[in-house]
Backbone as CSV, one residue per row, in Angstrom:
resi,resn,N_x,N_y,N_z,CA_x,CA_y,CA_z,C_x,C_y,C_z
1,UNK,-44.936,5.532,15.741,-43.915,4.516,15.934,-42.901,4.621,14.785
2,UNK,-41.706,4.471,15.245,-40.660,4.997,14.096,-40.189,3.823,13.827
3,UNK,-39.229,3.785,12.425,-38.850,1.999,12.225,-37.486,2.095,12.847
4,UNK,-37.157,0.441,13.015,-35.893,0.533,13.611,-35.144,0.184,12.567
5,UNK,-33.497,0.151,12.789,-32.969,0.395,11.801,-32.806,-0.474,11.098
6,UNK,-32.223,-0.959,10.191,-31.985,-1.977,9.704,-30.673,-2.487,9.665
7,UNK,-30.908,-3.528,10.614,-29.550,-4.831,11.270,-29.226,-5.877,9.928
8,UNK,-28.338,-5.728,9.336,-28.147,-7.470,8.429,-28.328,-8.468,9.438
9,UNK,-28.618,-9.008,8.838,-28.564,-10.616,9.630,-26.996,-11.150,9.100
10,UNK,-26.364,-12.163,10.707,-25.481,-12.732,9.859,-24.961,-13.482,8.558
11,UNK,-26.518,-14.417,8.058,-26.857,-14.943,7.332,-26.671,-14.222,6.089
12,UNK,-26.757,-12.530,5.927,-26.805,-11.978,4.642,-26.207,-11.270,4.858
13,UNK,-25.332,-11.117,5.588,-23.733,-10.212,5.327,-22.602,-11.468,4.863
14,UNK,-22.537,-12.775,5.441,-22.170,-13.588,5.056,-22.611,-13.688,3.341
15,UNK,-23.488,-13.803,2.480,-24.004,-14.447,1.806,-23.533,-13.179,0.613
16,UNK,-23.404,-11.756,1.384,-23.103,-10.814,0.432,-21.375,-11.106,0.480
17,UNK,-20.756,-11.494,1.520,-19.228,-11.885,1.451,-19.028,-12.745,0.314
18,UNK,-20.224,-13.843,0.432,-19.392,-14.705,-0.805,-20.005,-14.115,-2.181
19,UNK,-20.872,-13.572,-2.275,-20.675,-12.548,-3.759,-19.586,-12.145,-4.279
20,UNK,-19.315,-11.453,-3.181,-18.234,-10.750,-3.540,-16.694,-11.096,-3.623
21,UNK,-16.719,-12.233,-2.658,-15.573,-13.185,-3.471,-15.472,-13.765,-4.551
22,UNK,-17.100,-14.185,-5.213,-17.086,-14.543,-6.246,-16.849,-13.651,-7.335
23,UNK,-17.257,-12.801,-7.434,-16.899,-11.367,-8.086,-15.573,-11.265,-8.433
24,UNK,-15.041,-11.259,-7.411,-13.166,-11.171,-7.388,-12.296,-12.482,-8.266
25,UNK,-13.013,-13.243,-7.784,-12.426,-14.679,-8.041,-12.815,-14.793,-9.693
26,UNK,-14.050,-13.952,-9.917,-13.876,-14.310,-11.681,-13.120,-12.775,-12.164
27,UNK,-12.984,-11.544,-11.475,-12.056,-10.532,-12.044,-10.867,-10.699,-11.914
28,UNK,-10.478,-11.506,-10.491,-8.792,-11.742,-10.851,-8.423,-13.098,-11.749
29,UNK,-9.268,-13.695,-12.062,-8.868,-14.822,-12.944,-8.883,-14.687,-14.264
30,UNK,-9.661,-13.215,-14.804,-9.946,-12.601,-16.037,-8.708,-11.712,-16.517
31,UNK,-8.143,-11.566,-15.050,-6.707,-10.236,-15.369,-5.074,-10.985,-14.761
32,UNK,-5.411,-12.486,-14.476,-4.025,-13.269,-14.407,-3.260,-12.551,-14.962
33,UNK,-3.385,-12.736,-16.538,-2.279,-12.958,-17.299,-1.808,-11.560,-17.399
34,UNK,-2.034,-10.640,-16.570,-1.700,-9.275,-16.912,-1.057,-8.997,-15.736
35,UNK,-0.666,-9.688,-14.654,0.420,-9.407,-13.510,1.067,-10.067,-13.449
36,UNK,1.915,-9.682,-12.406,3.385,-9.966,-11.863,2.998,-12.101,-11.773
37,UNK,4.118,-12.702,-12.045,3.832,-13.779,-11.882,3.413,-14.101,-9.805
38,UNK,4.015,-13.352,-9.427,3.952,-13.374,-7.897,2.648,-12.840,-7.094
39,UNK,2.062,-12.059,-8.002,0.519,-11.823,-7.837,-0.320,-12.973,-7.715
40,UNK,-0.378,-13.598,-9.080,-1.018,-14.207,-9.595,-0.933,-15.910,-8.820
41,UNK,0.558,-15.830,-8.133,0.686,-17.232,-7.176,-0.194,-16.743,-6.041
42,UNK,-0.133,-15.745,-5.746,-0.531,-14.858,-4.160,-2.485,-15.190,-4.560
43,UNK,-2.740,-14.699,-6.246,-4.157,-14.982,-5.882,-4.816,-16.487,-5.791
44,UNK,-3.641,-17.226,-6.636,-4.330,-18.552,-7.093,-4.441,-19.296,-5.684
45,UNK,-3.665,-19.183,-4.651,-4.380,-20.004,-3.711,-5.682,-19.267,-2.409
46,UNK,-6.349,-18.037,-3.112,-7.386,-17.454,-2.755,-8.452,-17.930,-3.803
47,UNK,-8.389,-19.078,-5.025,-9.326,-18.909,-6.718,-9.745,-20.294,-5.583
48,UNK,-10.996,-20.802,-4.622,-11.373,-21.647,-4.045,-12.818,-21.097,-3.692
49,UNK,-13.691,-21.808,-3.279,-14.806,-21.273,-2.915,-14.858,-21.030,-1.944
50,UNK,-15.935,-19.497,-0.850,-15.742,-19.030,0.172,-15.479,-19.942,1.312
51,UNK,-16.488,-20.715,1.406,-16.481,-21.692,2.103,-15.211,-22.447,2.779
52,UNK,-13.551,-22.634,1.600,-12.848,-22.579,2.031,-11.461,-21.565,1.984
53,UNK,-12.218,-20.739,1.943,-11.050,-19.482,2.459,-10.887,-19.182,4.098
54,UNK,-9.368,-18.913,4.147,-9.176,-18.620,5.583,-10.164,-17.400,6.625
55,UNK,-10.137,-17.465,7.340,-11.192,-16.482,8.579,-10.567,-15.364,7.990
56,UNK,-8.848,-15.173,7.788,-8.628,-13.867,7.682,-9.339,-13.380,6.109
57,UNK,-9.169,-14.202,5.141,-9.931,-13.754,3.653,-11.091,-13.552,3.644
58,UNK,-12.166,-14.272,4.571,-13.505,-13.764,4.684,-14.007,-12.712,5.317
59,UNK,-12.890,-12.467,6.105,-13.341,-10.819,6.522,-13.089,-9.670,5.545
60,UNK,-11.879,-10.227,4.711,-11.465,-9.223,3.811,-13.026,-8.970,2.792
61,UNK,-13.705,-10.253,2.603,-14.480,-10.258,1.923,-16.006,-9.183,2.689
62,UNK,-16.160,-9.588,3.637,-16.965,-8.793,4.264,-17.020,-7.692,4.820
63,UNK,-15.885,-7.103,4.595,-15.896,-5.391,4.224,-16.174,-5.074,3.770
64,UNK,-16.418,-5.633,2.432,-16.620,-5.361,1.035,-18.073,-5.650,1.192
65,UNK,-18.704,-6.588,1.790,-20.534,-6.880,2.068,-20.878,-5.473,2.536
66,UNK,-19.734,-5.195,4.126,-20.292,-3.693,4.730,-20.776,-2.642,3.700
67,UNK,-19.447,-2.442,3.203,-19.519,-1.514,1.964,-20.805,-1.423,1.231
68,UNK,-21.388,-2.634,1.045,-22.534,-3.290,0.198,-23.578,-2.306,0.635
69,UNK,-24.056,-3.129,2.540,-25.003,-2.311,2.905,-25.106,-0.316,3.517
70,UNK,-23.527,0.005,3.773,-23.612,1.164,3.790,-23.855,2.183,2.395
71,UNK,-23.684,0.986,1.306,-24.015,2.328,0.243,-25.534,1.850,0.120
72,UNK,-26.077,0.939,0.795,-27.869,0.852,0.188,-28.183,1.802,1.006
73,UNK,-28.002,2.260,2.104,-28.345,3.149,3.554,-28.453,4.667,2.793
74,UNK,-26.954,4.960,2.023,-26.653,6.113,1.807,-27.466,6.025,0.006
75,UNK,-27.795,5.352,-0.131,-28.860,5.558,-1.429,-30.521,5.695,-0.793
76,UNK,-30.561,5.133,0.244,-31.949,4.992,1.185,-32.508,4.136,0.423
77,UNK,-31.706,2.736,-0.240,-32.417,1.793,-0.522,-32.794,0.429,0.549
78,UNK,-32.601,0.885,2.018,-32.694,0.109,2.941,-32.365,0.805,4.229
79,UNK,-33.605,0.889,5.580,-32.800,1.735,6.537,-31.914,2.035,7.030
């Protein structure tokens, strides 16, 4: 019997999205003061918790989850 593959659950592709917003949200708040003032308006109304970011920002975020689990796959730290 062979294993099957390994599916995220929505629950933890979600949960790796908001990592990784959080991630962002403390690297772009660490490198403000080093861009364009028009950046920095563009990020500050993304500096909120996932929870309320728009549908379109949480997908942005969960590419970045994909990303997550295709490099555990390609390390074979998960089927």
């Amino acid at each position: 019997m062979s294993k099957s593959p390994f599916k995220p659950t929505d629950e933890l592709m979600e949960a790796l999205a908001e990592i990784e917003h959080e991630q962002w949200l403390h690297w772009s708040q660490a490198v403000a003061a080093d861009v364009t003032a028009t950046t920095r308006d563009k990020w500050q109304r993304a500096w909120v918790g996932y929870d309320e970011l728009t549908e379109d920002l949480k997908e942005a975020d969960r590419i970045w989850a994909r990303k997550v689990v295709t490099l555990l796959r390609q390390r074979k730290l998960i089927p």
